[in-house]
C-alpha positions in Angstrom: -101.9 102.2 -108.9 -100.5 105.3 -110.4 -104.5 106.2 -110.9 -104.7 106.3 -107.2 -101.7 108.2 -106.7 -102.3 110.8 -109.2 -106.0 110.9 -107.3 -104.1 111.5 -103.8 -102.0 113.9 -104.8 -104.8 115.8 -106.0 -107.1 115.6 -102.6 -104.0 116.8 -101.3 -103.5 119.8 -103.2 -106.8 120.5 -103.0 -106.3 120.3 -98.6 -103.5 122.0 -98.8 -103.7 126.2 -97.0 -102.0 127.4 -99.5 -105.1 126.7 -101.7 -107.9 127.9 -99.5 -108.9 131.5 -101.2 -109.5 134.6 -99.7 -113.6 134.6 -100.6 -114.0 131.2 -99.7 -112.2 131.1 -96.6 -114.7 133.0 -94.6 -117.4 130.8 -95.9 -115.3 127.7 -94.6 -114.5 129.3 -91.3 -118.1 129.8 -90.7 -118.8 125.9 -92.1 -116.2 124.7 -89.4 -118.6 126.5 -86.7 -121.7 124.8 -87.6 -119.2 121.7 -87.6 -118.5 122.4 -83.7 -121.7 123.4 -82.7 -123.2 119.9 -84.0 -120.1 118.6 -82.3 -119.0 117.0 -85.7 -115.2 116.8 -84.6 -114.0 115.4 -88.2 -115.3 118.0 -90.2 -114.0 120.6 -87.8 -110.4 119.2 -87.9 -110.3 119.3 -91.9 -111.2 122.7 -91.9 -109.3 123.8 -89.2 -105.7 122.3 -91.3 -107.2 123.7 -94.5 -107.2 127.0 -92.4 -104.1 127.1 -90.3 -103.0 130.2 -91.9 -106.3 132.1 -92.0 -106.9 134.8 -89.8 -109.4 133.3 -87.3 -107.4 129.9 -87.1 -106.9 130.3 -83.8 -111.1 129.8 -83.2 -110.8 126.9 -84.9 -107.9 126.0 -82.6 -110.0 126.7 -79.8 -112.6 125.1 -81.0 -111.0 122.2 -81.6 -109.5 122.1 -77.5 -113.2 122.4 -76.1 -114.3 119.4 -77.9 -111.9 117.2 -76.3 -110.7 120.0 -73.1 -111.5 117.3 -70.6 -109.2 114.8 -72.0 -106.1 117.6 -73.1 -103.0 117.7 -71.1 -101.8 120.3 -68.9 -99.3 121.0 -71.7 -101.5 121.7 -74.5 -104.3 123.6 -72.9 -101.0 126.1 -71.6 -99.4 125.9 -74.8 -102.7 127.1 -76.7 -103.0 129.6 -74.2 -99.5 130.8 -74.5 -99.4 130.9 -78.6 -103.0 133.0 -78.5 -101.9 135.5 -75.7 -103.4 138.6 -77.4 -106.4 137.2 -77.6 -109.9 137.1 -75.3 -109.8 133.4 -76.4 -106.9 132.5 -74.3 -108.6 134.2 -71.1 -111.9 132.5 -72.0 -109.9 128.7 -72.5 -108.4 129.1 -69.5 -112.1 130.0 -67.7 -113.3 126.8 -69.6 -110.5 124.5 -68.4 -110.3 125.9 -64.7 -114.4 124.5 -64.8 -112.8 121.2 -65.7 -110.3 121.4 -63.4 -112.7 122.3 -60.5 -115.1 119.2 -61.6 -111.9 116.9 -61.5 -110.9 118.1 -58.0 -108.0 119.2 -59.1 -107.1 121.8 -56.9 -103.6 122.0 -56.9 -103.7 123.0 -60.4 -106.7 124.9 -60.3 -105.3 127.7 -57.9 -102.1 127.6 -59.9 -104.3 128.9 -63.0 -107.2 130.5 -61.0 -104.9 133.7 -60.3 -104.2 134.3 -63.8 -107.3 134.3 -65.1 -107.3 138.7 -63.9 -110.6 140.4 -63.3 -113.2 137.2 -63.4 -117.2 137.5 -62.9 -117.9 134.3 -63.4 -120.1 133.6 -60.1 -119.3 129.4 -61.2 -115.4 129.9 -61.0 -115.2 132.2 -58.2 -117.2 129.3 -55.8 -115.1 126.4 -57.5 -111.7 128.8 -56.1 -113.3 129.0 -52.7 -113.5 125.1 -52.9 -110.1 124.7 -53.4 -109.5 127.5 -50.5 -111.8 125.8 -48.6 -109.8 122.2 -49.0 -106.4 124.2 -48.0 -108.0 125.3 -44.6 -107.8 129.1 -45.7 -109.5 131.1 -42.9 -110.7 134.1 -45.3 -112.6 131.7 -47.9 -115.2 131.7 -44.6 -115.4 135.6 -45.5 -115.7 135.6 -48.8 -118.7 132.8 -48.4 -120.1 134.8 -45.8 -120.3 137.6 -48.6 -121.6 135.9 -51.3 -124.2 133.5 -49.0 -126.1 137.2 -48.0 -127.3 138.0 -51.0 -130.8 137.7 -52.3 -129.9 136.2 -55.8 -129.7 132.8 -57.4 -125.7 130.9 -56.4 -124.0 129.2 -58.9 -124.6 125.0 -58.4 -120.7 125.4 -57.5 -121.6 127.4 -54.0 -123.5 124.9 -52.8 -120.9 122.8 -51.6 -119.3 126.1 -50.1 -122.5 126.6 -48.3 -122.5 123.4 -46.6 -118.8 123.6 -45.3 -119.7 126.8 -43.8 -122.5 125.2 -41.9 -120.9 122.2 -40.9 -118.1 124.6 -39.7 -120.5 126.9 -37.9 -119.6 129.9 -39.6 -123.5 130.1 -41.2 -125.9 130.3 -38.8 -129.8 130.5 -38.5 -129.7 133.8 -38.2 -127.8 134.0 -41.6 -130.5 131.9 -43.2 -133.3 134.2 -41.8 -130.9 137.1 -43.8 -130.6 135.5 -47.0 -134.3 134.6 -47.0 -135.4 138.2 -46.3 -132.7 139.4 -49.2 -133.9 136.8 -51.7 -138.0 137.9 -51.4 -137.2 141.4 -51.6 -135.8 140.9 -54.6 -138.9 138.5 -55.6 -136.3 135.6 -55.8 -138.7 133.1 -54.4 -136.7 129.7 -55.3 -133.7 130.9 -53.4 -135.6 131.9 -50.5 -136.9 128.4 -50.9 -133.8 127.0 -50.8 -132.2 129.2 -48.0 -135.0 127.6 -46.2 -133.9 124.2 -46.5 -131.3 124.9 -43.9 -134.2 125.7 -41.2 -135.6 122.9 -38.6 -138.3 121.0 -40.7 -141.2 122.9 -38.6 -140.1 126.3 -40.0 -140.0 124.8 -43.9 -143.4 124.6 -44.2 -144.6 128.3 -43.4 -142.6 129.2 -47.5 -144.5 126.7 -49.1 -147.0 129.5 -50.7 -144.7 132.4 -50.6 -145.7 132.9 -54.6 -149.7 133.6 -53.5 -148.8 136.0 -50.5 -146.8 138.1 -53.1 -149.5 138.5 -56.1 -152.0 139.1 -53.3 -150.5 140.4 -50.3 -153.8 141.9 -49.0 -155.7 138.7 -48.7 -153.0 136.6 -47.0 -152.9 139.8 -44.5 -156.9 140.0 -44.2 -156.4 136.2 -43.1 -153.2 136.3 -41.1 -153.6 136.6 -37.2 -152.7 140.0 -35.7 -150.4 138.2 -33.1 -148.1 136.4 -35.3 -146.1 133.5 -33.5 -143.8 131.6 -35.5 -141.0 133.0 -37.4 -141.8 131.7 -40.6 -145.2 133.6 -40.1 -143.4 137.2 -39.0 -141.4 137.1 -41.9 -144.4 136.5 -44.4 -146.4 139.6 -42.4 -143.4 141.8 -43.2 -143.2 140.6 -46.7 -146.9 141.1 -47.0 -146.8 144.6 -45.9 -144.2 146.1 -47.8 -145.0 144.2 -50.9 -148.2 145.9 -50.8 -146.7 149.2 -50.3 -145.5 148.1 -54.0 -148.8 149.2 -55.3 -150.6 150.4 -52.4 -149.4 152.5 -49.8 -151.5 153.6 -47.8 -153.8 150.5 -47.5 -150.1 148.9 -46.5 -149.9 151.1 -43.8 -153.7 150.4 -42.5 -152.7 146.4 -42.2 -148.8 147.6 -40.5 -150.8 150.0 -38.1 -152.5 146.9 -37.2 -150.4 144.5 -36.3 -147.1 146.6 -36.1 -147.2 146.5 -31.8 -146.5 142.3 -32.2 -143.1 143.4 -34.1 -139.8 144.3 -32.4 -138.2 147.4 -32.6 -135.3 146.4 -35.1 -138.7 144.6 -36.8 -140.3 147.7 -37.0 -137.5 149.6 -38.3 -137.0 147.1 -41.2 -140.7 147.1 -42.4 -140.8 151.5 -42.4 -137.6 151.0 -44.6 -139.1 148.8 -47.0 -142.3 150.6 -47.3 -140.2 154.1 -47.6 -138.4 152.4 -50.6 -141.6 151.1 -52.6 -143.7 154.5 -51.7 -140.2 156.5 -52.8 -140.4 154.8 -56.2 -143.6 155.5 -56.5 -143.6 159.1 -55.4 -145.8 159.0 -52.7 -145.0 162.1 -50.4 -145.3 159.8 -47.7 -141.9 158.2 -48.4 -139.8 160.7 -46.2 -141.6 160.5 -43.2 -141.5 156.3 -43.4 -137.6 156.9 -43.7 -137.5 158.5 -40.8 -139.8 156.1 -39.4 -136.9 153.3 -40.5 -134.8 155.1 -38.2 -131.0 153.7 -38.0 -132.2 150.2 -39.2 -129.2 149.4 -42.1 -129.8 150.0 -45.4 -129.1 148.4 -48.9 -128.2 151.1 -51.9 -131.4 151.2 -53.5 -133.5 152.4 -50.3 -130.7 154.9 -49.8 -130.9 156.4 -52.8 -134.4 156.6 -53.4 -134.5 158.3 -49.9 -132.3 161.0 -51.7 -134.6 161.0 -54.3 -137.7 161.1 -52.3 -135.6 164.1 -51.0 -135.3 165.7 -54.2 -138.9 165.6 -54.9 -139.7 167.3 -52.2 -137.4 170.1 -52.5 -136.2 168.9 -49.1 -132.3 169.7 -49.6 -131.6 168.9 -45.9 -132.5 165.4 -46.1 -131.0 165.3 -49.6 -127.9 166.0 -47.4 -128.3 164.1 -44.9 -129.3 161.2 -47.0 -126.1 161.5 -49.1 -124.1 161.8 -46.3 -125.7 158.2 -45.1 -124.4 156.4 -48.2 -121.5 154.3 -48.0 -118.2 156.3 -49.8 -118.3 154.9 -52.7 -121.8 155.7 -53.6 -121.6 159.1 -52.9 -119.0 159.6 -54.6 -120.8 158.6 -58.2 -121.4 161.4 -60.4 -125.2 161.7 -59.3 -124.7 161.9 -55.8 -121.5 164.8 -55.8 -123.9 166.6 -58.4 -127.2 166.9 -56.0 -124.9 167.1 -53.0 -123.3 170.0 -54.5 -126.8 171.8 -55.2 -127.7 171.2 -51.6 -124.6 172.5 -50.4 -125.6 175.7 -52.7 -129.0 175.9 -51.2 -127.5 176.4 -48.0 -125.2 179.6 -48.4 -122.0 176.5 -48.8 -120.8 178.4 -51.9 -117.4 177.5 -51.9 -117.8 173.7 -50.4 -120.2 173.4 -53.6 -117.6 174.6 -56.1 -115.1 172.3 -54.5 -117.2 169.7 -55.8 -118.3 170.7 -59.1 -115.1 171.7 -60.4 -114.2 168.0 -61.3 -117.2 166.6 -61.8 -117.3 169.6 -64.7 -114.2 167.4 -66.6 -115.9 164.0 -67.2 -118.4 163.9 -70.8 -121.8 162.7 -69.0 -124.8 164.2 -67.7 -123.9 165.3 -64.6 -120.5 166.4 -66.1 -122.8 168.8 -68.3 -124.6 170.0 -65.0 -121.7 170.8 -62.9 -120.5 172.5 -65.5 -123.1 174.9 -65.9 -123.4 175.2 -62.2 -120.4 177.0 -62.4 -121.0 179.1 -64.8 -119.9 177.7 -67.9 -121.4 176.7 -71.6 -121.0 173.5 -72.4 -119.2 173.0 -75.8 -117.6 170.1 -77.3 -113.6 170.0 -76.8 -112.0 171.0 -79.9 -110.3 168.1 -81.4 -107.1 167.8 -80.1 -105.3 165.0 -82.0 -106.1 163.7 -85.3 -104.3 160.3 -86.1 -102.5 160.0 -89.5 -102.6 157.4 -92.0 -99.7 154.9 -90.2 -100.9 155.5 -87.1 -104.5 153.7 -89.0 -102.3 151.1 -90.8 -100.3 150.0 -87.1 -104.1 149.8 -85.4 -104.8 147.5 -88.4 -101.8 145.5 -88.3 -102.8 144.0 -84.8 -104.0 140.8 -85.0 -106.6 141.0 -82.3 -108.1 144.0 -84.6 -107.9 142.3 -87.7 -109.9 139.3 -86.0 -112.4 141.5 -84.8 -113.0 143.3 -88.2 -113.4 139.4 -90.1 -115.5 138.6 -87.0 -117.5 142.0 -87.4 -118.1 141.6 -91.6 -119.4 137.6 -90.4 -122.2 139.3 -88.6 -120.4 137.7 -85.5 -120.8 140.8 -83.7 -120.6 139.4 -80.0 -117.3 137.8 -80.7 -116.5 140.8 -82.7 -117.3 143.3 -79.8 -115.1 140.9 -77.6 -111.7 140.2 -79.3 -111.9 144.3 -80.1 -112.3 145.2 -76.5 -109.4 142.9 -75.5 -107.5 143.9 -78.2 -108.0 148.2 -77.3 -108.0 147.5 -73.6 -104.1 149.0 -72.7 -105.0 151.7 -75.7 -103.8 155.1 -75.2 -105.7 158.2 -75.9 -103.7 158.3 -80.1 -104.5 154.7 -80.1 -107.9 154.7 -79.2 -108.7 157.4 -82.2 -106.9 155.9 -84.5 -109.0 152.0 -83.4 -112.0 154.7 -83.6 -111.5 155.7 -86.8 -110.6 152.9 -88.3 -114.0 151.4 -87.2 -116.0 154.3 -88.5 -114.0 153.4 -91.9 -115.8 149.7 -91.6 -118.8 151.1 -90.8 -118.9 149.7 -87.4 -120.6 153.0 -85.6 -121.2 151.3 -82.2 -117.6 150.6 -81.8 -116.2 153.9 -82.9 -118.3 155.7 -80.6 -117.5 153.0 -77.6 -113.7 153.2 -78.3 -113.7 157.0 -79.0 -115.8 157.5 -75.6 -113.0 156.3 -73.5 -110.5 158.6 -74.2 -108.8 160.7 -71.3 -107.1 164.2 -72.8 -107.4 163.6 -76.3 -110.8 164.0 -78.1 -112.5 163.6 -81.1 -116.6 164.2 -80.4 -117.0 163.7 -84.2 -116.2 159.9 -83.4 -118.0 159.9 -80.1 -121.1 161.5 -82.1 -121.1 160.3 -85.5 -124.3 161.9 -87.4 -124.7 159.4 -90.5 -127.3 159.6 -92.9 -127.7 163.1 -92.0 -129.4 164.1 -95.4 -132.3 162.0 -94.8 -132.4 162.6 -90.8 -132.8 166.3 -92.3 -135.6 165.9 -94.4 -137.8 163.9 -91.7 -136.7 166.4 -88.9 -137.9 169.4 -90.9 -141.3 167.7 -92.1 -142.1 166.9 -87.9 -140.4 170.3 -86.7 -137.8 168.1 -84.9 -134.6 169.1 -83.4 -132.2 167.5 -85.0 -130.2 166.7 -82.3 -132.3 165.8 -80.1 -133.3 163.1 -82.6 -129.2 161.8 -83.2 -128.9 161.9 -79.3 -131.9 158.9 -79.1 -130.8 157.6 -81.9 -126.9 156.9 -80.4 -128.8 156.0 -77.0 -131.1 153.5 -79.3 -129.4 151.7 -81.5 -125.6 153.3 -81.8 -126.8 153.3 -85.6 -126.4 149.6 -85.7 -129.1 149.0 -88.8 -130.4 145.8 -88.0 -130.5 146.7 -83.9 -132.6 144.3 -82.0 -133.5 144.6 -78.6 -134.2 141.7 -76.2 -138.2 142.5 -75.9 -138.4 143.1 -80.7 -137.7 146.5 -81.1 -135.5 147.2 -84.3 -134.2 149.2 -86.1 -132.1 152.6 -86.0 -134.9 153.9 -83.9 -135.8 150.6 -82.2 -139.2 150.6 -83.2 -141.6 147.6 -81.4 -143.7 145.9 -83.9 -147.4 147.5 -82.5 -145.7 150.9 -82.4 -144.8 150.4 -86.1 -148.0 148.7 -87.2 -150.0 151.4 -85.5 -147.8 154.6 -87.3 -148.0 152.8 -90.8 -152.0 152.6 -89.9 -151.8 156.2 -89.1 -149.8 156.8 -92.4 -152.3 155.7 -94.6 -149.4 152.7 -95.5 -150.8 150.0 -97.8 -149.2 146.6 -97.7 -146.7 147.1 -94.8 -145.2 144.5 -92.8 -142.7 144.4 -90.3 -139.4 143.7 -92.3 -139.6 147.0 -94.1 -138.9 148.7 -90.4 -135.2 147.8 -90.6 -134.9 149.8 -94.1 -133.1 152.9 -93.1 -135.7 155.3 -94.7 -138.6 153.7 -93.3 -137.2 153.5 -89.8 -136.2 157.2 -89.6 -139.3 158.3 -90.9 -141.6 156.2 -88.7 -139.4 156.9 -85.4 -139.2 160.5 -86.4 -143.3 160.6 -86.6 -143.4 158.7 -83.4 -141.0 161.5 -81.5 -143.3 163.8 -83.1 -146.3 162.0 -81.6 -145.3 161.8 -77.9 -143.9 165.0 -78.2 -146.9 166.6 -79.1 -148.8 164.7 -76.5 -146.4 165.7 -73.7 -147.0 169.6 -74.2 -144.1 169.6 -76.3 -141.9 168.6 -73.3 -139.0 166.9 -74.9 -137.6 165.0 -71.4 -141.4 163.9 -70.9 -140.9 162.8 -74.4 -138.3 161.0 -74.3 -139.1 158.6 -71.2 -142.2 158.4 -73.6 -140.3 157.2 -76.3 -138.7 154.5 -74.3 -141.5 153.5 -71.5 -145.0 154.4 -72.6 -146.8 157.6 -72.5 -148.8 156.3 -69.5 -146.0 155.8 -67.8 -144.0 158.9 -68.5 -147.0 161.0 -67.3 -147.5 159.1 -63.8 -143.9 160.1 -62.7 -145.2 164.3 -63.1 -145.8 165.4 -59.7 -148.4 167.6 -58.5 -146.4 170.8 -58.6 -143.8 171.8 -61.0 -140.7 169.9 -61.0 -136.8 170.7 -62.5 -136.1 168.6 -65.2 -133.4 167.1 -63.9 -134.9 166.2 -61.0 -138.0 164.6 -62.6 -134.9 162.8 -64.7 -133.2 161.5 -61.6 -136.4 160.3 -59.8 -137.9 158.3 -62.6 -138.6 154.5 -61.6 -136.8 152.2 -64.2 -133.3 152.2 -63.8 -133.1 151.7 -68.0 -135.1 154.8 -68.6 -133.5 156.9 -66.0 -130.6 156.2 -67.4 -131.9 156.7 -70.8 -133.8 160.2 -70.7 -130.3 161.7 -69.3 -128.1 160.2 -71.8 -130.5 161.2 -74.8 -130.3 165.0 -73.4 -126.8 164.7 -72.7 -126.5 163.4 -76.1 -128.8 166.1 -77.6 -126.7 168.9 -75.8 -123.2 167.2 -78.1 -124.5 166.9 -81.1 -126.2 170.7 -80.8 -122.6 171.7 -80.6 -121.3 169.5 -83.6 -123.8 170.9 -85.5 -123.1 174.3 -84.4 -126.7 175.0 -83.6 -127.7 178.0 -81.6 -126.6 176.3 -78.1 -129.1 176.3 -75.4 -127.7 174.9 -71.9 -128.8 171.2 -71.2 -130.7 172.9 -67.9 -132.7 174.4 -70.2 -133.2 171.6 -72.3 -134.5 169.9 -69.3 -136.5 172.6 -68.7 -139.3 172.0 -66.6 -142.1 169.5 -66.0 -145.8 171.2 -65.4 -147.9 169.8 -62.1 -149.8 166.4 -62.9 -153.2 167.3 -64.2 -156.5 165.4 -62.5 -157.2 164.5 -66.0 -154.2 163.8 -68.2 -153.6 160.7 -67.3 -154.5 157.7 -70.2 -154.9 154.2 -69.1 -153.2 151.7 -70.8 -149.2 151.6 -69.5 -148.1 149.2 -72.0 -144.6 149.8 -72.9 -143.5 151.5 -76.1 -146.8 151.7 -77.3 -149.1 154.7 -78.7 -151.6 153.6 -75.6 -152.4 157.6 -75.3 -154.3 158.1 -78.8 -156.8 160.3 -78.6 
């Protein structure tokens, strides 16, 4: 008997926090989430008592309330919720629970909770509170549906039910159906077109059946398709048809429209020239502005209405870059790129003053167009001299709270999403001296990407040395002298890459600093004379600099030694980068602006951007990022190379 006891005591002891050690807390923490993802509750709640007083208890905690959340009280789920306040976890328990609540049919409750949840994205929740809204008879839940039911991407399972309340109601009609379905294949979002279409008489269903075959070969279905279409079903599918060959084809698009374009309404009509204006715009054929006009005063969605502005651009046309601006809703025009060209075109016309008026705070924000309206005026663009340097306590208090000193664990677990999350709630009511101080503690962890993301956001006090750190600048030197690189120019793609994160891993198996795709990285150690290589050795910092480095020095080389060519080289082929040249000369920053891919637009002008920074940290002779930019020569009948892969050296000669 006392054998036993004497053996309890000890299991105890052993159990007990007070005996979990520092080093092997971590490893038990991350044994208690393998625990919950195998949903092994036991081994979770034995860890999670042995670790009551460690620092990520409370994910253990909420670990622990997902595994039985459908069961908890009301009481618990608010008291965990309560006791976790300054942390994400508390908003993201709540999200969880207000599901279960929503399942349940407990409304009451739900919209009790629902408010408190703040700013919420979650398409699931946001349909599950119209349900409730709905069984409360509230009038402007009708709205709200009517919002989210015209739109041409994939509801949540939640808005379903929504969906069908509206219809029974009659506040969705046919006409809303034919909406959604045109919304949804413009987007190439066939199933929900397919599903819109449920809500048509039977008759109508059938004509969607093969929507799939008219859109990987429009011009068949519209060589066998009647000139005199009849049924709705079969006007729609025309118009699809048409425009989705202007996707690739133009002016054989228009040659099929001219055809049958007199069967069409007027409103018809309009709608067709606006789609084929927006896939010729993208792909720079010249035709684009007069198809706008064409479109006439059919509405608009933001994509058509900015690539009509670009179109615009292209052209040199700064009257319809006006007018096209001026067509936008408010809030578009008044993002950076729109004040920016609108300014120019206000230059263009002898509106000196009305220009100014506009670039003078634009010139204040850090970005692209910042840069630009800054030099519009007049100015050089330099880095702000920093202003406010935190000291040590200043550091030590940033440490001290507990959301920060969850995120760092979480961050030295290689738990980087939940890392990235508890320090954004924790920074998110930061001020400026807060901020640098979070900014430089990370840089003191060696978490790059999140000094430069908390450093970024700053207001009046700056630090650029934390927005643009330069690490392993010794090596970066070596490889950008041996390829006649600008330095900067290589840390500005570098931050736009990777934000130095080593082991960096985008979504399609680039990696690296420099985010280097496997072929791209087999094909330079090829060209290298490199014996033995294989892929792991790309994530070593040497080897990644020095192959991304010879790669810049590649595409550069093969772009005339254009660095903006270069970089949307870098990023989306060579091919590619050389199909968006135009025939004549065009501004950098207007070849920048008009490029395609929304990623690599946005890319190019954050690498130059970038460039221009760290010129001025390094204290480089400064050249204005216009002139960085520079120009982009006329499109050559025979410098085009054939295969657009992406990322790839498709352009060898």
């Amino acid at each position: 008997m006392m054998f036993k006891s004497i053996i309890l005591a000890f299991l105890i002891f052993l159990l007990s926090p007070a005996n979990v050690v520092a080093g092997s807390a971590d490893e038990e923490f991350m044994s208690a989430r393998d625990a919950f993802r195998k949903g092994d509750a036991a081994r979770l709640n034995v860890a999670a008592k042995r670790l009551e007083h460690y620092v990520l208890a409370p994910y253990l905690q909420y670990y622990q309330m997902l595994m039985r959340l459908k069961d908890a009280s009301e009481e618990e789920v608010r008291g965990y919720i309560a006791a976790n306040a300054d942390s994400y976890l508390a908003g993201r328990l709540r999200a969880d629970w207000l599901k279960v609540l929503g399942q349940k049919q407990e409304w009451t409750l739900f919209l009790e909770e629902y408010p408190l949840l703040g700013a919420n994205e979650d398409a699931e929740l946001s349909c599950l509170a119209l349900q409730a809204r709905l069984q409360r008879n509230d009038p402007a839940a009708f709205q709200e549906g009517h919002r989210k039911w015209l739109n041409g991407t994939e509801s949540a399972a939640s808005c379903r039910p929504v969906f069908e309340a509206m219809f029974a109601a009659g506040e969705l009609k046919k006409e809303d159906v034919w909406s959604r379905i045109r919304l949804a294949l413009e987007s190439g979002n066939f199933s929900v077109a397919r599903k819109a279409a449920e809500y048509l008489p039977e008759a109508q269903r059938s004509g969607f059946k093969h929507m799939e075959k008219v859109a990987e070969n429009p011009q068949h279905f519209l060589e066998s398709a009647g000139v005199a279409p009849q049924s709705r079903p079969e006007r729609e599918l025309i118009l699809f048809a048409i425009y989705r060959l202007a996707r690739s084809q133009p002016m054989v698009s228009l040659t099929y429209w001219e055809r049958v374009r007199p069967q069409f309404s007027l409103d018809e009509q309009h709608y067709a020239w606006g789609q084929m204006a927006f896939h010729a715009a993208r792909r720079h054929d010249p035709v684009a502005l007069q198809w706008f006009r064409e479109a006439g005063d059919a509405p608009m969605n933001e994509l058509q209405l900015t690539w009509r502005v670009r179109a615009a651009l292209r052209a040199q046309d700064w009257q319809q870059v006006l007018s096209g601006i001026a067509a936008m809703p408010e809030e578009l025009q008044n993002q950076g790129p729109w004040r920016y060209w609108k300014a120019r075109g206000l230059k263009v016309n002898g509106k000196a003053a009305a220009a100014n008026a506009i670039l003078a705070p634009l010139s204040l924000e850090h970005n692209f167009y910042g840069q630009l309206a800054l030099e519009e005026l007049g100015a050089v663009v330099s880095n702000p001299p920093v202003n406010y340097e935190p000291d040590e306590a200043e550091i030590r208090q940033i440490r001290a709270v507990p959301g920060i000193q969850r995120a760092l664990t979480l961050y030295q677990l290689d738990l980087r999403t939940e890392a990235n999350r508890e320090w954004l709630w924790a920074s998110r009511n930061f001020g400026d001296e807060q901020l640098l101080a979070a900014a430089e503690l990370a840089k003191r962890n060696n978490w790059l990407d999140r000094a430069i993301n908390t450093a970024d956001k700053t207001r009046n006090l700056h630090d650029f040395s934390l927005r643009y750190p330069a690490p392993h600048r010794d090596l970066m030197q070596v490889y950008a002298r041996e390829h006649g690189l600008d330095e900067a120019w290589v840390y500005g793609l570098i931050r736009q890459e990777s934000r130095f994160v080593q082991q960096a891993r985008s979504n399609v198996g680039a990696s690296g600093l420099m985010q280097l795709m496997p072929a791209t990285a087999k094909w330079i150690a090829g060209r290298m004379g490199m014996k033995h290589f294989r892929q792991s050795l790309v994530n070593q910092i040497d080897t990644n600099i020095s192959f991304g480095t010879y790669y810049l020095k590649y595409v550069l080389d093969t772009n005339d030694g254009q660095p903006v060519l270069a970089t949307a080289s870098y990023n989306a082929g060579p091919s590619r980068a050389r199909r968006w040249k135009d025939e004549k000369v065009l501004e950098g920053a207007i070849y920048a602006e008009s490029i395609p891919f929304t990623e690599t637009r946005g890319y190019v002008q954050k690498v130059m951007s970038n460039a221009s920074y760290y010129a001025n940290r390094f204290e480089r002779h400064v050249i204005s990022l216009r002139q960085r930019l520079g120009t982009i020569a006329g499109r050559g009948a025979n410098n085009e190379c054939q295969n657009p892969d992406e990322r790839s050296p498709s352009c060898d000669p």
